[in-house]
N, C-alpha and C positions, 0 to 999 in steps of 0.2 A: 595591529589590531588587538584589540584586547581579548584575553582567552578567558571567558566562565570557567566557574566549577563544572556548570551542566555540560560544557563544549570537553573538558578536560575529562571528566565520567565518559562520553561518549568515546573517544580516543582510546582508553583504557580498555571499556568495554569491548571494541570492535576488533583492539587489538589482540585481544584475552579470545573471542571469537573466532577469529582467522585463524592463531595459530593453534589455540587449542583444537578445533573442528579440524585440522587438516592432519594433526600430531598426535593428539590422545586415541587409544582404543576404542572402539566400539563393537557393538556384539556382532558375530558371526549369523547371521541372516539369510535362508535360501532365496537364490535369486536379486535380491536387495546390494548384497557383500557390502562393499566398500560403499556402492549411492547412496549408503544410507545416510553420510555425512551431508550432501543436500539439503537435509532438514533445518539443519541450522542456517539455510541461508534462503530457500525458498519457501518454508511456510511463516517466516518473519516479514516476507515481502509484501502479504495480504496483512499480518496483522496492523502493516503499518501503514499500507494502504488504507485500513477502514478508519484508525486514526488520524491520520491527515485529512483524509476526504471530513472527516468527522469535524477536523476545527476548519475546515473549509465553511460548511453550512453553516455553519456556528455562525462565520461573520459575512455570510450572506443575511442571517437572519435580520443579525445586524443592523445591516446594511438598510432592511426595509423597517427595523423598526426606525432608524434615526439614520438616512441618507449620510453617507461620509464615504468618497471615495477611496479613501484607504482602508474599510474596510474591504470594497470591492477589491483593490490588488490583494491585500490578504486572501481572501474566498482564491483570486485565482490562482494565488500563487500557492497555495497550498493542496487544491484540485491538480496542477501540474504535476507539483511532486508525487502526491496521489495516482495517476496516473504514471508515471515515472514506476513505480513501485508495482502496480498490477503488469505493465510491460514485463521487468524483470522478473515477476511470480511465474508468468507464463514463460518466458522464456526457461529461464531455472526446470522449470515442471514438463515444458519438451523435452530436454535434454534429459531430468531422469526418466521420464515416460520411453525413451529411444533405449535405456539399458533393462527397462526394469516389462515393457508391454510391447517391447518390440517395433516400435516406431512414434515418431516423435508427438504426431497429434491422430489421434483415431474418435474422434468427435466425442469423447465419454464425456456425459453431462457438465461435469466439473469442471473441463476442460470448455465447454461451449457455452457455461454458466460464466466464467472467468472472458470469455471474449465477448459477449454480448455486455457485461458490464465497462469493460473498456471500451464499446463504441458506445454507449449511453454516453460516458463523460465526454473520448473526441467532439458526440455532437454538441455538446455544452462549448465548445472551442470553436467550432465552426459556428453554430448561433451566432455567438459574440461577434466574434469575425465578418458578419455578417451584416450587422448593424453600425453603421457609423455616428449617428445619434449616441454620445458617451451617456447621457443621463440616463436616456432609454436601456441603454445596451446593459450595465450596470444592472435596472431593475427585470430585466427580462433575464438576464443573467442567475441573475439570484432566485429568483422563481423556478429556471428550470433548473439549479444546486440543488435544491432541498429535493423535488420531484428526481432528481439523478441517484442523491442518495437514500431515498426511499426506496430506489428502485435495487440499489447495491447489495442490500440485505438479503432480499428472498435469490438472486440471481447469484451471489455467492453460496452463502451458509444455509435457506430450507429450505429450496428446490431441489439442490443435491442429493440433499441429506434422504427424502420421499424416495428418492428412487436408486436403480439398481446403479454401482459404480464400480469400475475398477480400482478406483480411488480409494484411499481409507477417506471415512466419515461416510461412506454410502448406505444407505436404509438405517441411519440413526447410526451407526458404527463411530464414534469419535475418532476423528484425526492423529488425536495426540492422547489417547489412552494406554495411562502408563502401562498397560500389561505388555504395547509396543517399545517402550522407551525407558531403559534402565536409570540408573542413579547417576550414572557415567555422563550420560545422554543429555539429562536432564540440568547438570552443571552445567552445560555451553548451550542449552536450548533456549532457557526462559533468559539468561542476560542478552541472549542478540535478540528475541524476540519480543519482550517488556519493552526494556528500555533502552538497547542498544540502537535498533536502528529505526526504533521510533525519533530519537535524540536525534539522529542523524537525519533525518525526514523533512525535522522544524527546525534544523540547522541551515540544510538548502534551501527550505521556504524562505528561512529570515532573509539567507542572503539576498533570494528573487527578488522579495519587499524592498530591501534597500537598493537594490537596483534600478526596480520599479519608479519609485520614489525619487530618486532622482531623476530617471527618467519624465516623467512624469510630475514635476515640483508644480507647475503652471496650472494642475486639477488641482492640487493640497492644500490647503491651508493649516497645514498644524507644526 
């Protein structure tokens, strides 16, 4: 198989990632200590969830401006990962929630903002699933993408934000305000969060797609 620049960046970066986050220093934090290395690897979870779900709708929109079934596997196969990616934010985000608030889920907004947006998309799965009509299933599909990712925005990022959180970003508090996150911090945060494991996001979707795709040759024409 042939290996991109973008596939070979991704490799580099993830790897620069891992071992830098696991190896290099970071600051001494009450309570926090050592989870603070977390950061690098579960608030990159969301970013890259909104990005995928993002080129998800994309070609859902697609999809309903000029019918093509391969846009539909694209929408879903990039909504999986998507959802792949909001599983592992929460998962990551129990586990420091267990060192840092004393147990793993205690319903803080952000935490129940984070799960009600992963059963919006499951029922996007289920719909589908649901209909056996491909043509149908496809545009009803696509209709509930975009109402799914409308819905992503305020049930992540400004519902939270309004109200009280144990979370950082709670009543407007940014997440990621440097006065939380040194120079140190900030070298291994923004490459796995930009473009590290966004890279890696649209690297699994491609693969889905061509799977799909063959799977699937008999709907294609292209």
């Amino acid at each position: 198989m042939k290996l991109s620049w973008w596939k070979l960046l991704c490799i580099v970066l993830l790897s620069y990632v891992l071992l830098g986050g696991l190896l290099m220093d970071v600051p001494r934090k009450a309570i926090l200590n050592e989870t603070i290395r977390n950061i690098y690897y579960h608030v990159p979870m969301w970013f890259g969830m909104m990005v995928l779900c993002g080129i998800s709708v994309y070609h859902s929109i697609r999809f309903l401006r000029k019918p093509d079934m391969l846009s539909d596997i694209k929408a879903t196969s990039y909504a999986a990962t998507g959802m792949l990616y909001g599983a592992l934010g929460i998962i990551t985000g129990a586990i420091w929630a267990k060192y840092t608030w004393g147990k793993p889920w205690s319903n803080d907004i952000k935490q129940v903002g984070a799960a009600i947006a992963l059963l919006i998309y499951a029922a996007y799965f289920v719909l589908r699933n649901s209909i056996t009509d491909i043509d149908k299933r496809a545009r009803v599909g696509a209709v509930y993408n975009i109402f799914a990712f409308a819905m992503l925005l305020p049930a992540l990022w400004i519902i939270p934000r309004m109200m009280e959180s144990l979370h950082p970003g709670g009543m407007g508090n940014p997440g990621a305000d440097p006065r939380d996150m040194d120079a140190r911090m900030r070298l291994i945060f923004w490459p796995a969060a930009v473009p590290g494991f966004i890279i890696l996001g649209i690297w699994i979707s491609s693969l889905t797609v061509r799977i799909r795709k063959i799977e699937d040759k008999n709907l294609l024409h292209v």
